[in-house]
DONUVEX-162094 format. One record per atom (N, C-alpha, C): x, y, z. Coordinates in pm, whole numbers, plus 50000, padded with zeros to 5 digits. Layout:
N
XYZ ...
% end
This chain:
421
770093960072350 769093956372450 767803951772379 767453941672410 765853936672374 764813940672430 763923945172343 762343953172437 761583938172343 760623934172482 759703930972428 758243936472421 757453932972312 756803941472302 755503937172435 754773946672453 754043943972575 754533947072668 755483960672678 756373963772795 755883978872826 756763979472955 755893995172927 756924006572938 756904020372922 757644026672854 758394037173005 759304042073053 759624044673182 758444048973256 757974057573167 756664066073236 755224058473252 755604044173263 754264039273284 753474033173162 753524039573111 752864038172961 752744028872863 751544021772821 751764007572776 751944014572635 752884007772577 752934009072390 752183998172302 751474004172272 750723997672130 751313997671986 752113985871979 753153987071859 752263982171753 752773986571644 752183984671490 753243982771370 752713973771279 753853971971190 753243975371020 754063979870944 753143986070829 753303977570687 752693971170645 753673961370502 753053970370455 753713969770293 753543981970178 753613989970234 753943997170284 754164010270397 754324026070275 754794024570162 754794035870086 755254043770129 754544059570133 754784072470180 755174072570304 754304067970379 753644065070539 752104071570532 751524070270450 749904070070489 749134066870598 748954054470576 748534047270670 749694044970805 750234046070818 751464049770916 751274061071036 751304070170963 751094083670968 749954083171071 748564079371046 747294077571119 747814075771252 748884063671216 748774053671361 749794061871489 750934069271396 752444070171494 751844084771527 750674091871522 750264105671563 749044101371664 749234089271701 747914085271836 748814077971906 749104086172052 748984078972173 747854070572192 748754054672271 750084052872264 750624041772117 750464046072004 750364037271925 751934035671898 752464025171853 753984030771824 754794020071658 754824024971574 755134016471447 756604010471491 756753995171470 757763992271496 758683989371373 757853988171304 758293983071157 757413982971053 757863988170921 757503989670804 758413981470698 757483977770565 758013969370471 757673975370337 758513980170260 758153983970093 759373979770014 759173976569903 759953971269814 760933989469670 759623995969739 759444008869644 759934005569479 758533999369436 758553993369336 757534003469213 758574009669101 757314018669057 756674015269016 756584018168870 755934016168744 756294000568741 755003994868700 755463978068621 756593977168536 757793973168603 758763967568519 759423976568565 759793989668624 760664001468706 761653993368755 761093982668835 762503980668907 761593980169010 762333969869186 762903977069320 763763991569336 762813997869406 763724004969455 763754021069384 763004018969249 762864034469191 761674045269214 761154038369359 759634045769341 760684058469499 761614051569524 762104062669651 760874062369785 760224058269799 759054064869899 759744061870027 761014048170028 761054049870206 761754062070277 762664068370157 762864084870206 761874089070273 760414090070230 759524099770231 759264093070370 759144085370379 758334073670505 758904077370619 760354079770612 761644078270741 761504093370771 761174106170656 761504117870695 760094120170791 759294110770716 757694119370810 757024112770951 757694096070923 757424086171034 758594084571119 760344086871095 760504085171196 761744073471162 761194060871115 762054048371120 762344044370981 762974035970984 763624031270819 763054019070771 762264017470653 761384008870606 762733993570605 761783985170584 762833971470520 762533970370406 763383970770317 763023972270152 763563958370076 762073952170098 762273940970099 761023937869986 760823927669876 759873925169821 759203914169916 757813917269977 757023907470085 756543895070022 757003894069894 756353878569813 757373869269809 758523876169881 759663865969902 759943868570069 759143869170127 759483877070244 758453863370348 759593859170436 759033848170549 758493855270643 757563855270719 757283858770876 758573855771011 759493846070959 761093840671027 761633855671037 761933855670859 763033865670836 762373879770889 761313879270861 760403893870922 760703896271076 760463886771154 760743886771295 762233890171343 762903882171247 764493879771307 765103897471219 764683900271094 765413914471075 764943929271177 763303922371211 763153934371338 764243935471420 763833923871483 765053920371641 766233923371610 766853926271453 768213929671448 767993941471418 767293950571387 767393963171368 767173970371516 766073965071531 765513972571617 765633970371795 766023957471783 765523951371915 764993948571970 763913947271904 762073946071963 761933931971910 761233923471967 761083910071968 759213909371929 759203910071809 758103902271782 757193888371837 756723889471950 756083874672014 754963873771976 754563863871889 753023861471868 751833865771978 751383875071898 750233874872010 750423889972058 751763893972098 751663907372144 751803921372038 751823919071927 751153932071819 749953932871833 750453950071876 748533956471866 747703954471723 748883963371594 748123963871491 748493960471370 748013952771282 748983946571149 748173953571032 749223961971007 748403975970866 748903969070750 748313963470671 748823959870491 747733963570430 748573965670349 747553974170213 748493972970086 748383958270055 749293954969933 748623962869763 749183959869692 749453969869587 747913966869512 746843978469454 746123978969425 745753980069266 746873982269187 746793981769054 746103975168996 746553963269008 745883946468938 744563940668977 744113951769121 742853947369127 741813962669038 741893969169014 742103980769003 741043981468846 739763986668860 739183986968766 739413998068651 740504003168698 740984016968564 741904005568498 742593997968516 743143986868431 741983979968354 742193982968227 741103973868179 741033956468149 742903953468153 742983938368154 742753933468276 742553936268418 741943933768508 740353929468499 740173929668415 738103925568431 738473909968396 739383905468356 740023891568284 740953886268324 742253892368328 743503889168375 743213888468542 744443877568638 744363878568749 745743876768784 746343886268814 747623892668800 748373882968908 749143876068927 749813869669053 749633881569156 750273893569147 750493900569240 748933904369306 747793898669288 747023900769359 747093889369492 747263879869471 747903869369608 748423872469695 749443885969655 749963894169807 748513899169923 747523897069896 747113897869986 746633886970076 746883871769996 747073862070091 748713858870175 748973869370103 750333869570135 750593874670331 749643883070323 749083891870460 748233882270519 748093872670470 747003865170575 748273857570648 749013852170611 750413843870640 750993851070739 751303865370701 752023871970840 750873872170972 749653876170960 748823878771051 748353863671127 748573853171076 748543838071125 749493835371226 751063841871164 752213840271262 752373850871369 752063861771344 752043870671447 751163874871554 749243866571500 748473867871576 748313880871657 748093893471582 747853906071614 746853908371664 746383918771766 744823916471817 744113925871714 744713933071603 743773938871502 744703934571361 743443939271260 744363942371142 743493950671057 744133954471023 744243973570926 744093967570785 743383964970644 743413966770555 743093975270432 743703981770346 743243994370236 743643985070108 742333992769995 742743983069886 741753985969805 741773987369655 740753993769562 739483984269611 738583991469584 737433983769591 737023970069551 737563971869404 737453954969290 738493942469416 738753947369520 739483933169609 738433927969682 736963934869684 735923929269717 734963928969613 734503938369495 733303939769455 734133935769287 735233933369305 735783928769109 735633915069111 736293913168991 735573900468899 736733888668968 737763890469056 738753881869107 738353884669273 736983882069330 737553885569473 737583872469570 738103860269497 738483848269557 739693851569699 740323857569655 741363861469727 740863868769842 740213878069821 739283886169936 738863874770065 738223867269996 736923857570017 738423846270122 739443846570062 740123834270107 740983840870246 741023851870259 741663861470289 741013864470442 739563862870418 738573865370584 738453854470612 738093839770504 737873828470549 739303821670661 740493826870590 742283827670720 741873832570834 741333842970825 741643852270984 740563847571059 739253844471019 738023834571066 738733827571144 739293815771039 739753803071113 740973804471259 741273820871237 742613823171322 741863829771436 740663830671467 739843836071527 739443850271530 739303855171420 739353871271425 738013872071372 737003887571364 736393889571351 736183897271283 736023900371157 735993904270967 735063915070977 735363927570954 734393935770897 735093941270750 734343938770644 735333944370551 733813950770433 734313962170352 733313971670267 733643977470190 733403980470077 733383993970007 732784005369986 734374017170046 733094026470117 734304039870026 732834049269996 733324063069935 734014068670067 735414076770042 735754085270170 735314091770163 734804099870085 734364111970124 733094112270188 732364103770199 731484104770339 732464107970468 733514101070465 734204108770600 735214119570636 734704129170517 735594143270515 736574140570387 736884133170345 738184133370242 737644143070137 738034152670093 737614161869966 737654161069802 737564142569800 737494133769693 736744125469642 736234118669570 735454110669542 736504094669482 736494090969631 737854080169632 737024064569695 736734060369620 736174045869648 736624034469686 737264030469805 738004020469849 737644010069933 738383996069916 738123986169990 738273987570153 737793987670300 738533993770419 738083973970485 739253968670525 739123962070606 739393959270752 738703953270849 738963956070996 738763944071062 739843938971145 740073928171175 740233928171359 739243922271398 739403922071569 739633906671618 740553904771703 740713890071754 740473892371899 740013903171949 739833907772096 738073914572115 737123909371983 735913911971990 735433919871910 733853921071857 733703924971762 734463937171659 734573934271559 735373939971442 733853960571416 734793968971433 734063979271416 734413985771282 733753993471225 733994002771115 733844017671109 733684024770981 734624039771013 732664044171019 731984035370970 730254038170968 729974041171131 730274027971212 730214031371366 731074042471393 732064045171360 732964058371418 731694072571394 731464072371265 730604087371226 729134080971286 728994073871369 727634067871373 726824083471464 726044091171411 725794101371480 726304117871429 727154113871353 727674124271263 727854126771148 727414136571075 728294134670940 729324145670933 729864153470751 730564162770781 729474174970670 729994183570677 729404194370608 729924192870444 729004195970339 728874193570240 730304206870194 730134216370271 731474226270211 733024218870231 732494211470331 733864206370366 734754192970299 733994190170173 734244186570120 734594183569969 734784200469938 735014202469822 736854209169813 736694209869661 738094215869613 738504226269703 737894239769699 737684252769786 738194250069882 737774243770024 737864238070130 739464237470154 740024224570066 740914217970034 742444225170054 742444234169923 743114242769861 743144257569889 741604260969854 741574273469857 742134284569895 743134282769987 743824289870061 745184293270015 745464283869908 746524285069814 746514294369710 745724295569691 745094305069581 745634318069553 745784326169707 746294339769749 747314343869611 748314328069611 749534335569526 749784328269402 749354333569292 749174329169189 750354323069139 750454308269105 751724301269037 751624294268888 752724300068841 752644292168714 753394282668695 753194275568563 753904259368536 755334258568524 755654251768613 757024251668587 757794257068729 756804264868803 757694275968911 757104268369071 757684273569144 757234269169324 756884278769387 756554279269473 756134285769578 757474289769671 758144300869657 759384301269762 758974299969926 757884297870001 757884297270070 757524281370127 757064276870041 757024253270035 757454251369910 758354241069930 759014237569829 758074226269795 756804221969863 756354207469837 754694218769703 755014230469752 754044240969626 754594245869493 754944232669424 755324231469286 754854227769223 754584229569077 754134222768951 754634225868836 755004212468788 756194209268633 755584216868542 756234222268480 755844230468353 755764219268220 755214224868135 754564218667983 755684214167932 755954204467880 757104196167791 756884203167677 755214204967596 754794212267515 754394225267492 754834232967376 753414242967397 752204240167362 752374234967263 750824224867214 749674221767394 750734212467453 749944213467615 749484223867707 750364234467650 750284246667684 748974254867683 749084258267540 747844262267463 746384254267505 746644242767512 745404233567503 745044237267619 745554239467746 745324238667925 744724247967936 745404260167838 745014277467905 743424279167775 743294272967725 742024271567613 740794263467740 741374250267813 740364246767907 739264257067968 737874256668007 737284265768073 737664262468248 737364273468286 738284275568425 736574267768517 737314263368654 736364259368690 735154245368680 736154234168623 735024218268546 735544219368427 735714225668364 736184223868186 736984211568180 736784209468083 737434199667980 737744193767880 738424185867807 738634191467684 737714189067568 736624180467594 735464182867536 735094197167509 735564203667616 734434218267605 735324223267470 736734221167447 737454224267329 736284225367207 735444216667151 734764212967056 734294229066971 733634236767089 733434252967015 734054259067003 735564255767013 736404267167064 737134276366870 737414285766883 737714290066723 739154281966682 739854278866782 741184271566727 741004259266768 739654252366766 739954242366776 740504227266720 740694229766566 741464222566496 742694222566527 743434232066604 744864228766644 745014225466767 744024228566885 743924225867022 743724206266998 743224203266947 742694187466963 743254180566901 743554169566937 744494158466870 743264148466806 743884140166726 743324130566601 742204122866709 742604119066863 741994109266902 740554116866963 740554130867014 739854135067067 738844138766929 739144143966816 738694150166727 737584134966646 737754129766711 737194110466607 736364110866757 736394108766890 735614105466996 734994119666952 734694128666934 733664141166955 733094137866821 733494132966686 732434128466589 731844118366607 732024109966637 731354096366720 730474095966865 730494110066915 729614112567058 730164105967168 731634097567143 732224088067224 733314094167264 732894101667450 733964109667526 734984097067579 735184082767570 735504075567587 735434070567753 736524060867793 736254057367957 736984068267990 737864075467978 738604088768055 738214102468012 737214110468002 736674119168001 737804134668063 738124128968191 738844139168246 739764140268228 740184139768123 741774142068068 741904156768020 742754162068085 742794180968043 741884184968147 741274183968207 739984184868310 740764194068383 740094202768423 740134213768549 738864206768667 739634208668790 739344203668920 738134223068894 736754217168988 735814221068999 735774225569140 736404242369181 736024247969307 734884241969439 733974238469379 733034237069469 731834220869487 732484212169401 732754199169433 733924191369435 733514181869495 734614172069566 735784169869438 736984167769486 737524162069348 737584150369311 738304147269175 738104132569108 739024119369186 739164114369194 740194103269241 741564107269210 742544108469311 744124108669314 744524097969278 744814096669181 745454080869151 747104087369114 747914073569121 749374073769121 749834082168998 748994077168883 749624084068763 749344099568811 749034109668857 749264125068836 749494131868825 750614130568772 751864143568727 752144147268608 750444144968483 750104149568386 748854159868399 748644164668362 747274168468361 746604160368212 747424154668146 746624143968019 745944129268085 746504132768239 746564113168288 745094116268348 744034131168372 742804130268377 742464143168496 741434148568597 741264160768565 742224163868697 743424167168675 744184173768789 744644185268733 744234193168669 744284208668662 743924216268768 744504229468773 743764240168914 742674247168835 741644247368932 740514253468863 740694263368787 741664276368800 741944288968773 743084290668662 744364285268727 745514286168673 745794275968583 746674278268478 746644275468397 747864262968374 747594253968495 748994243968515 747944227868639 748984219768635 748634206568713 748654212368872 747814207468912 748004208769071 749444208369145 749954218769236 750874212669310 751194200169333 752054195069436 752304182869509 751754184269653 751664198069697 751234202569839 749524201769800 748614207869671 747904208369685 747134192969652 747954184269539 747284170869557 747424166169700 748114167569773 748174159269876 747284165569979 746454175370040 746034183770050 744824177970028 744384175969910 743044166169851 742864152969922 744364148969909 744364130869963 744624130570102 744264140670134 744194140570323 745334139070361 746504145970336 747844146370400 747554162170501 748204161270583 748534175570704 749534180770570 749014198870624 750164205770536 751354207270586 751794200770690 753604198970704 754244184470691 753464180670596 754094166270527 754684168270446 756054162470419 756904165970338 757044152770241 757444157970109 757844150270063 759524151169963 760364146570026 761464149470032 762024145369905 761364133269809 762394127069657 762584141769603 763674132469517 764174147069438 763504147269303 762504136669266 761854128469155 760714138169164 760324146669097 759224152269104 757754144269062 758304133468961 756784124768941 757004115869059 757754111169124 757434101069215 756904110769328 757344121969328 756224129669456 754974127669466 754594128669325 753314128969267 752804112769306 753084104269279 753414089369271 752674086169439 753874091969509 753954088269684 752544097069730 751934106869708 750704114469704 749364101669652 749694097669556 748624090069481 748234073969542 749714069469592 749674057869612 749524057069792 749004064669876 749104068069960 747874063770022 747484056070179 746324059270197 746214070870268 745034078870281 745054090870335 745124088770443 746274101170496 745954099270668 745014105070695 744114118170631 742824119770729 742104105170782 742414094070650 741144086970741 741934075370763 743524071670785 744314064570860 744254063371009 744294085971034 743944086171196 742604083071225 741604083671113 740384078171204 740414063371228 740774052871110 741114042271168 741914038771270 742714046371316 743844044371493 742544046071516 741724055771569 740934058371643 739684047071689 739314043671564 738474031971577 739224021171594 740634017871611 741444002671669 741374009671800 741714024171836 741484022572016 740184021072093 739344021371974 738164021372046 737774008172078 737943999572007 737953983271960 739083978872053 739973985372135 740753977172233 740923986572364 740313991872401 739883998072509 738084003372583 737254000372411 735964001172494 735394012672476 736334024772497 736214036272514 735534044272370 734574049972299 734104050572208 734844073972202 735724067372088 736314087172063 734884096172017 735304112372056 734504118471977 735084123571903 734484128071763 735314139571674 736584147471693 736814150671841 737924156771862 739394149771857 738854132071892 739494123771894 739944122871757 739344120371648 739694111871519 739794125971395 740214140171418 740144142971343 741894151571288 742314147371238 743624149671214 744254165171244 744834170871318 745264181471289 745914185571146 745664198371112 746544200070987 746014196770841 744774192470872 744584183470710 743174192470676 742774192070568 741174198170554 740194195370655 740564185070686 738704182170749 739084188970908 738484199670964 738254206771062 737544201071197 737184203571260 736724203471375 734934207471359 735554220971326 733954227171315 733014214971165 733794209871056 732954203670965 732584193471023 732574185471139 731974178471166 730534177971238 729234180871202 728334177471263 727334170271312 726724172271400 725534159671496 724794154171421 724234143571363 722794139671342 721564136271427 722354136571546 722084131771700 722074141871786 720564149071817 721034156071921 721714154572021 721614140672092 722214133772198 723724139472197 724084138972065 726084138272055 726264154072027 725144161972027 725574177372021 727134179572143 728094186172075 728364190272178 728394207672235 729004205572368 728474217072447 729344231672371 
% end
């Protein structure tokens, strides 16, 4: 049977369908398919890992199907028509893609190459940054009345943001209305210091942002630290290598080394890092050749937080994909003497604690955590597309995720006006 979209559901109910390219974990997914009446009709990932991995070894549409629901198209989108996009829905699904009637078009193509922790990025301009004109092409043919974009910051403020630039100048000409920024999340509860590109696309009237959403609010400064986050994990002390028998997603890989070993449980608890090594009495065997030449030279280099213990009572460092070292920079537990869970990175990156992540790949857990946009602030973006197509302006109660750190109570007024009762 064919549904088209723009239909309504027995009970009356209009569906607001959404489609996800790069779809990953379900991050940004996630936001959308936990707001009535939003409904994902389709997702696209190639699950492409590491440069040069391959299709197909990053696993995430497991993760996507167990937490969203539907089965990604695992398809690389740089060979991928808006035809074949339309015509493999309608055969999967039965839903008929008609120009014009998608609520919301979420892409958030791959951020590496724009990505200022790459250092051949200040120079190099990677083809794969074009996938995001790649998204201007689908959103031309499908004429969505919004569009959803996530993406390191450098896709607006780096040394290549032609593409950016070519990217609003499309949806302009397609009649849409561009709000696009680089904005810290953690102004909006995320318990990180995560700096990202957020773009917002209205073809049904002015384009809003997550600034207008908190316009009147902020969140509480506790509520955005490690503590907050985690803290609650704490109760039961785990070491490297072991899980949590009661979440299997409360694991962390044990030391390949003892050398790594030694060096982690030498860290000071609480911000340490391996700088602080420098006084330590063994520290000729704790430090390797490269660290031991940067501490005679005063040169902590560009990665500082390598060996780093996460700091109780500020925000943490950026979740990036690589994290399933504690050498790849500071994802240590403040206390214990091992890498953060997978429950507790994700936890940081604004996942609900009954998100699962099902690979059997323990670094790609880590991977699907990193490469993820957060749903804390996925569901605030649903929130601000319903507000932008109904008028209706949410309060806090509206946009704040069940399940994830950021609370209810951390949100407060700047506005007496918006006190509530």
């Amino acid at each position: 049977m064919v549904t088209r979209i723009g239909t309504h559901r027995a009970d009356g109910v209009e569906r607001w369908s959404a489609v996800d390219f790069f779809s990953g974990c379900g991050g940004m997914s996630h936001g959308f398919a936990n707001r009535e009446p939003f409904q994902i009709v389709a997702a696209v990932d190639a699950e492409l890992a590491k440069p040069g991995g391959g299709f197909g070894k990053l696993a995430c549409n497991a993760t996507y199907r167990a937490n969203v629901g539907i089965e990604p198209i695992d398809r690389d989108v740089a060979n991928l028509s808006p035809e074949e996009f339309v015509a493999e829905v309608e055969t999967r699904t039965g839903v008929v893609l008609r120009p014009g009637a998608l609520t919301a078009f979420l892409c958030c193509p791959p951020c590496t190459d724009f990505s200022r922790a790459k250092p051949e990025n200040h120079s190099n301009d990677s083809p794969k940054n074009s996938l995001a004109l790649k998204c201007a092409e689908f959103v031309e043919a499908l004429l969505p009345e919004f569009v959803v974009m996530e993406n390191a910051r450098e896709l607006i403020r780096g040394n290549h943001p032609h593409h950016y630039l070519e990217f609003v100048r499309r949806l302009e000409a397609a009649g849409y209305d561009v709000a696009g920024g680089a904005r810290v999340l953690t102004r909006f509860g995320l318990p990180q210091i995560r700096e990202r590109a957020l773009v917002v696309a209205s073809r049904v009237g002015p384009a809003l942002t997550l600034e207008d959403l908190w316009s009147g609010w902020r969140v509480s400064s506790e509520a955005i630290t490690v503590r907050h986050a985690i803290g609650h994990l704490n109760r039961r002390k785990l070491k490297a290598g072991h899980r949590d028998p009661d979440d299997p997603m409360q694991v962390s890989p044990g030391f390949a080394a003892e050398a790594v070993r030694r060096r982690m449980a030498a860290v000071p608890a609480d911000g340490g890092s391996w700088f602080d090594l420098a006084g330590h009495p063994d520290a000729d065997d704790l430090l390797v050749d490269s660290m031991r030449d940067r501490l005679r030279r005063g040169d902590l280099g560009s990665h500082p937080d390598v060996y780093g213990r996460m700091a109780w009572d500020r925000p943490a460092p950026t979740i990036k994909r690589e994290c399933a070292h504690v050498g790849n920079g500071r994802y240590a537990h403040p206390e214990q003497d091992r890498l953060l869970t997978v429950r507790e990175m994700a936890l940081i990156q604004g996942f609900p604690e009954s998100f699962d992540f099902p690979s059997r790949s323990l670094a790609n857990r880590y991977r699907h955590v990193g490469d993820a946009v957060p749903p804390l602030i996925s569901y605030q973006l649903s929130a601000l597309v319903a507000w932008m197509k109904t008028g209706t302006r949410p309060s806090p109660e509206d946009w704040i995720l069940p399940g994830t750190s950021l609370k209810l109570a951390d949100v407060r007024p700047t506005d007496p006006a918006l006190r509530r009762a």
